[in-house]
Structures are given as C-alpha cells and as structure tokens.
C-alpha positions as CSV (number, residue, x, y, z in Angstrom):
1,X,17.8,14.6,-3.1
2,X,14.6,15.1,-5.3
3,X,11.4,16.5,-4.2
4,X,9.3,13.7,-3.3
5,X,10.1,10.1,-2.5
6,X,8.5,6.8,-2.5
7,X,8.5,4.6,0.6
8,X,8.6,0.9,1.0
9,X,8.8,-2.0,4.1
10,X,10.1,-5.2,2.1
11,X,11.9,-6.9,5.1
12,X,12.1,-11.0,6.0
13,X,11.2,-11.7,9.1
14,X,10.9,-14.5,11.4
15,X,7.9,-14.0,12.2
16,X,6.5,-14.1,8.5
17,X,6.3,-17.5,7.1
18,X,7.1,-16.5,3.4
19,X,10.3,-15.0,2.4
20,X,9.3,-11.3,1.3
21,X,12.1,-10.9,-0.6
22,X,10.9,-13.6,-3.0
23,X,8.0,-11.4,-4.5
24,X,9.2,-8.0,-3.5
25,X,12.4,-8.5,-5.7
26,X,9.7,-7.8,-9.0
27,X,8.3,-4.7,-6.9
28,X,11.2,-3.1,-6.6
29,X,12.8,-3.9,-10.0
30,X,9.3,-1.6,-11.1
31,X,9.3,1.1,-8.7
32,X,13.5,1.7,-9.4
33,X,12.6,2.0,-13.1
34,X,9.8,4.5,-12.2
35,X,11.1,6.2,-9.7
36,X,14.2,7.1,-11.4
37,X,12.1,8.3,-14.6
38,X,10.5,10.5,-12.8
39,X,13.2,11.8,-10.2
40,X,11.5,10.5,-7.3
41,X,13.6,9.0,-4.4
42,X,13.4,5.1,-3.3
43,X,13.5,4.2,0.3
44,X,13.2,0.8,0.2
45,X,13.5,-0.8,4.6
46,X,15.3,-3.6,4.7
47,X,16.1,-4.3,8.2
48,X,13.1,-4.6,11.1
49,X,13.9,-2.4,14.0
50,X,13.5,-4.8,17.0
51,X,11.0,-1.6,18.7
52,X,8.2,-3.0,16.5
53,X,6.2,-5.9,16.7
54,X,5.7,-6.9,13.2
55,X,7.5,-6.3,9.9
56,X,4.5,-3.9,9.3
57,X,5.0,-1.3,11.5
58,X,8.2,-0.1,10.5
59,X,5.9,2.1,7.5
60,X,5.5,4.6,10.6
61,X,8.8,5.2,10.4
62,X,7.9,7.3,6.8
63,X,7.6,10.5,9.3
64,X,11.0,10.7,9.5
65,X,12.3,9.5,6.3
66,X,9.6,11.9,4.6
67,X,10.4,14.8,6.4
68,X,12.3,16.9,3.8
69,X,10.0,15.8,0.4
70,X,7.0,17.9,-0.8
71,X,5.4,14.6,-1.8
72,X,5.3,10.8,-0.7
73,X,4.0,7.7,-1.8
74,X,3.9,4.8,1.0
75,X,3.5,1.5,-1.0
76,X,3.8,-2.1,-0.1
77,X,6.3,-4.2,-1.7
78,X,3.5,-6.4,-3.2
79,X,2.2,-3.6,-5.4
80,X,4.1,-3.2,-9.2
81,X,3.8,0.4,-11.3
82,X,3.7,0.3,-14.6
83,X,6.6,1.2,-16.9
84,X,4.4,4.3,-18.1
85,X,2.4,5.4,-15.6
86,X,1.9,8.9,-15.3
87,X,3.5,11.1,-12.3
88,X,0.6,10.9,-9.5
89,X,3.0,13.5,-7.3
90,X,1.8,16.4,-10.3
91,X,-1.5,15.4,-9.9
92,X,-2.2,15.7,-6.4
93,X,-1.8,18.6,-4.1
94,X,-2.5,19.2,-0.5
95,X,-3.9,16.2,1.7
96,X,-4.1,12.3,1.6
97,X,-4.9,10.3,-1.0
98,X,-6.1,6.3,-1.4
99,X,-8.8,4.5,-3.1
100,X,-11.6,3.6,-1.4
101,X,-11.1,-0.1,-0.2
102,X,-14.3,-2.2,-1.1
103,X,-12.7,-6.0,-2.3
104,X,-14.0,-7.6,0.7
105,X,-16.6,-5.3,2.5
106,X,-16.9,-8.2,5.2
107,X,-13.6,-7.8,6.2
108,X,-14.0,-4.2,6.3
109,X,-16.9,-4.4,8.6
110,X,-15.8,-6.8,11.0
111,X,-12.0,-5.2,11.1
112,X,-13.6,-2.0,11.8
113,X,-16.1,-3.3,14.5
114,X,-13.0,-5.0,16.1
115,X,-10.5,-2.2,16.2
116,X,-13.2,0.4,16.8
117,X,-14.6,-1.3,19.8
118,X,-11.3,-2.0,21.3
119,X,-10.0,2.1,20.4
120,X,-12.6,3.6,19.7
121,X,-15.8,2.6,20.6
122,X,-17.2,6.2,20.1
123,X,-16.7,7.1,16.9
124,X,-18.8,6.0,13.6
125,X,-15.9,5.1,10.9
126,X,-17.1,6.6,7.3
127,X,-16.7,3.9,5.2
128,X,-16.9,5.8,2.2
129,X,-13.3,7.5,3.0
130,X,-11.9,4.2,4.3
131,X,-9.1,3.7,1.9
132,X,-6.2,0.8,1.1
133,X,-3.3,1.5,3.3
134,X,-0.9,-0.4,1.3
135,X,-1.1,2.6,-1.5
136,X,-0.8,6.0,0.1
137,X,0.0,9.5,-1.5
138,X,0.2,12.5,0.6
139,X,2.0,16.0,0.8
140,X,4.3,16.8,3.2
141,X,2.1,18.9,5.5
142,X,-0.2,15.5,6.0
143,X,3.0,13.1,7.0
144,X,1.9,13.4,11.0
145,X,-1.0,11.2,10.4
146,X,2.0,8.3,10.5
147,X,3.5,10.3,13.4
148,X,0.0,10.2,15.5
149,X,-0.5,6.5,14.4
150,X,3.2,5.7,15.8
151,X,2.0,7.0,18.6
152,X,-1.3,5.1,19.1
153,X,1.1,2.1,18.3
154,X,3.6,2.4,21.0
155,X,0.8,3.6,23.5
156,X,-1.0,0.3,22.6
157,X,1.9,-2.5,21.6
158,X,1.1,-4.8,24.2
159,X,-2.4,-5.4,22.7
160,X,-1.7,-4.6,19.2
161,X,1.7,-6.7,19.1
162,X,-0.5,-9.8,20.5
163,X,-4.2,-9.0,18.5
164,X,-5.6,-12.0,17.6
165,X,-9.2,-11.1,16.9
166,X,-8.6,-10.7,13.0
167,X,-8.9,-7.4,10.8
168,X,-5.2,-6.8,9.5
169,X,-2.6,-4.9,11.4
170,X,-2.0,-1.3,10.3
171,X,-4.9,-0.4,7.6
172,X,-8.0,0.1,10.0
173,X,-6.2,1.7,12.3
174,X,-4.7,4.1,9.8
175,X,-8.2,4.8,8.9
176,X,-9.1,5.2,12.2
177,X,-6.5,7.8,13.0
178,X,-7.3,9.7,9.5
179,X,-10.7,10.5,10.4
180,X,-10.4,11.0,14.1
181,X,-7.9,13.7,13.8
182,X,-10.2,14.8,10.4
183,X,-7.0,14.6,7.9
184,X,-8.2,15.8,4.4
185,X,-8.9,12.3,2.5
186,X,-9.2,12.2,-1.4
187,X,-10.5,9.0,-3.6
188,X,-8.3,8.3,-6.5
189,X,-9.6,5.9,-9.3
190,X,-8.7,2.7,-8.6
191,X,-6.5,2.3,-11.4
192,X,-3.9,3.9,-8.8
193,X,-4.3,0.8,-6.1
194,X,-5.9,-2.3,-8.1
195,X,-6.4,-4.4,-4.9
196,X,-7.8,-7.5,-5.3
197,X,-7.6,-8.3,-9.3
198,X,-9.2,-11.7,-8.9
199,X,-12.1,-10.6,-7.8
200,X,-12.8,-8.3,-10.9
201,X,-12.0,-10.4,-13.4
202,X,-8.2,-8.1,-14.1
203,X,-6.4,-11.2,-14.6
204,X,-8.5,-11.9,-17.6
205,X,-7.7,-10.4,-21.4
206,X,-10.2,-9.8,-24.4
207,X,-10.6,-12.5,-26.3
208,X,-11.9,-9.8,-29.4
209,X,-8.4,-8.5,-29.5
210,X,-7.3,-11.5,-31.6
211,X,-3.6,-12.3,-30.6
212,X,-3.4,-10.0,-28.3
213,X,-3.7,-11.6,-24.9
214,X,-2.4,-8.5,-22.4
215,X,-4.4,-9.2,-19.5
216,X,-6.5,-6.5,-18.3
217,X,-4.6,-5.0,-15.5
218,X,-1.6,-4.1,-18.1
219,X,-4.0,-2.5,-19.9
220,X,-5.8,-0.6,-17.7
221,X,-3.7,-0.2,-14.7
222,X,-0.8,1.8,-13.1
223,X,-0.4,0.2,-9.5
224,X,-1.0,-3.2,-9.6
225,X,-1.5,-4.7,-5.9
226,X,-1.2,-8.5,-5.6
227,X,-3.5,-8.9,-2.8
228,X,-6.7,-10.5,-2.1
229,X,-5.6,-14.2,-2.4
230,X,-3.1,-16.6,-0.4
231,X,0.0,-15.6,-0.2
232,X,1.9,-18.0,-1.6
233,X,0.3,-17.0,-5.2
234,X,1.9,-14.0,-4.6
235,X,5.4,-14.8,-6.2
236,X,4.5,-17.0,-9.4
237,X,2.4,-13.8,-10.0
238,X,4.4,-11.1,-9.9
239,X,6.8,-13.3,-11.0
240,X,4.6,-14.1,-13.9
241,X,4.2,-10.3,-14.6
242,X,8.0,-9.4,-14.6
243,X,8.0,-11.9,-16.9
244,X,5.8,-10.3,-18.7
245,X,6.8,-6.9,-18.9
246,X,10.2,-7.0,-18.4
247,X,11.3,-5.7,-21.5
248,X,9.2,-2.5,-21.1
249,X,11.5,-1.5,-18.0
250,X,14.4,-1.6,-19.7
C-alpha cells in the first residue's frame, strides 16, 4: 500500500445509455501508467452497488476506500493525465482542492438555484469556490466531506434518485456540502481539470509551429477532462488521444 491513492467510478450501467467502458478503457490505460510512476494506488469501481441510484454515486464510497492514504485524488473515468505530469499529491497539503468550474456559468446558476432551493434554500453558494467535482484532491483529514455527502444522499434518495429538474447529480451538491460544513477549498490552475476544451479553443494547435500539430491541451495540460459536449464524442476522442499519445505511456 502506498501513501496516497487515486479513485475512480468507471462502471456500465443499465441505466446509462453509452457503454462507459468504451471511453474509460483510454482513462485508465493513463492513470495506471501515472499512478504506478509515481507510487500512487488505483482504485478503479467496477461494479454498481445496487444501494445507489445512479452509477455516480458509488464516488461516496472514497470514505472508506480512502481511509488509510495521506492523500487522494477522486477523478472521473473521462478525464486522461498526462504521461509527465508532475505529482499534484507533493504539491498540495491540508484541505480540498479543484478548479473553479466556470465552462457553462448558466448551468452553474440554474443547478445551484435548483438544488439550493430544494436543500438549501438558506444559504448563498460562493461561486467563486464552486469547483469541478469530477477532479478532486484532498488530504486525508478532509475525506468526510464524501462521508457527510453520503449522508445527505441516503437521507434524500427518494428525491435525488428521481430529480428531474436538471443541474447534474453529484457536483452542486458536493459544493453545497463543502461550503456548508466550511471545508477548507483551494483553486488549482486549470491545467489540473481542463473541463470543457471546446470551448477554449484546446483542441486547436499553432499553426507557427510548422509541422508540429500537438494540439494545445498536450501541450499545456496535465488532466484532460473530456466533458462539455455530447457524449457520444467522448470515445472517438479519447480514443483519438490514446492514439495519440500512446507511445509516451509506454
């Protein structure tokens, strides 16, 4: 057992109409060459526990799994790292850490206005520390926030297992329970979580650089989340990126 560990829900469900397992094969071929690099442990879910709702839900169960690292990283198995990225568990310390999640502030907004009506219609969400839940780092001391928001779950299934009024599933209410219970919440630069790539243009490359036609969130990047766009781009992309790199993991 090392000291910290990297967490990861990559499971097929019925209930999800695109095989996971498609896309998250290229996640986890990354995050195995990484991890191991680095001595960081892997827990990659396979298997939905029937208590839950949704596919989703079984990232709560990191409280347990987590319990004997100094470090963990939560991530989604549509995010990539790069071959050479740095270790992110030497350069954080004590509290929680995420980039501040700003692709689609419309989204944002009414997910917030939703949940926070529904939960917590007295309390003002900062959205300045509201930050992508499908890249989390945190030290070990900060792992309850998934224990409180397991609560909240099972104290709320019935409505959040049937919620049809829009705003994701876990990632508001994660925020929600960060700042309620005042967790300690640090911004990383985004080059840790790049949500959305389409948006800013990441997919492109520099056209100065002559033959070289890396596109930008290679270059620039250590976590590369494909998210943002339909889902069924998601496999000729990442697909498209193993391609890519492959060589560079080997």
């Amino acid at each position: 057992m090392n000291k910290n560990l990297v967490y990861m829900v990559a499971i097929d469900h019925d209930k999800s109409q695109y095989k996971h397992s498609d896309f998250s094969q290229f996640s986890v071929k990354s995050w195995k060459y990484w991890c191991k690099k680095n001595n960081v442990d892997l827990h990659i879910v396979t298997k939905h526990k029937k208590e839950y709702g949704f596919p989703i839900w079984n990232k709560l169960d990191v409280c347990e799994v987590g319990k004997g690292y100094d470090k963990i990283a939560i991530v989604d198995c549509d995010t990539m790292i790069k071959w050479d990225a740095p270790n992110i568990f030497e350069q954080i310390e004590t509290g929680i850490y995420g980039i501040n999640d700003t692709a689609n502030l419309r989204w944002v907004y009414d997910s917030v206005n939703n949940y926070g009506g529904e939960f917590f219609p007295n309390f003002e969400m900062n959205l300045e520390k509201y930050i992508n839940a499908g890249v989390v780092y945190l030290d070990n001391s900060s792992l309850s926030v998934y224990d409180k928001l397991r609560d909240f779950y099972f104290k709320n299934k019935e409505k959040l297992d049937s919620w049809n009024r829009g705003g994701g599933k876990e990632q508001t209410l994660f925020n929600f329970v960060l700042q309620t219970n005042d967790y300690d919440v640090k911004l990383l630069p985004p080059v840790w979580n790049l949500v959305s790539m389409h948006k800013t243009e990441l997919f492109g490359y520099n056209w100065q650089d002559g033959d070289d036609t890396t596109p930008f969130f290679i270059k620039y990047g250590y976590v590369w989340h494909f998210t943002g766009f339909e889902i069924e781009k998601r496999f000729n992309m990442m697909r498209d990126t193993w391609r890519l790199t492959e060589s560079k993991y080997a």
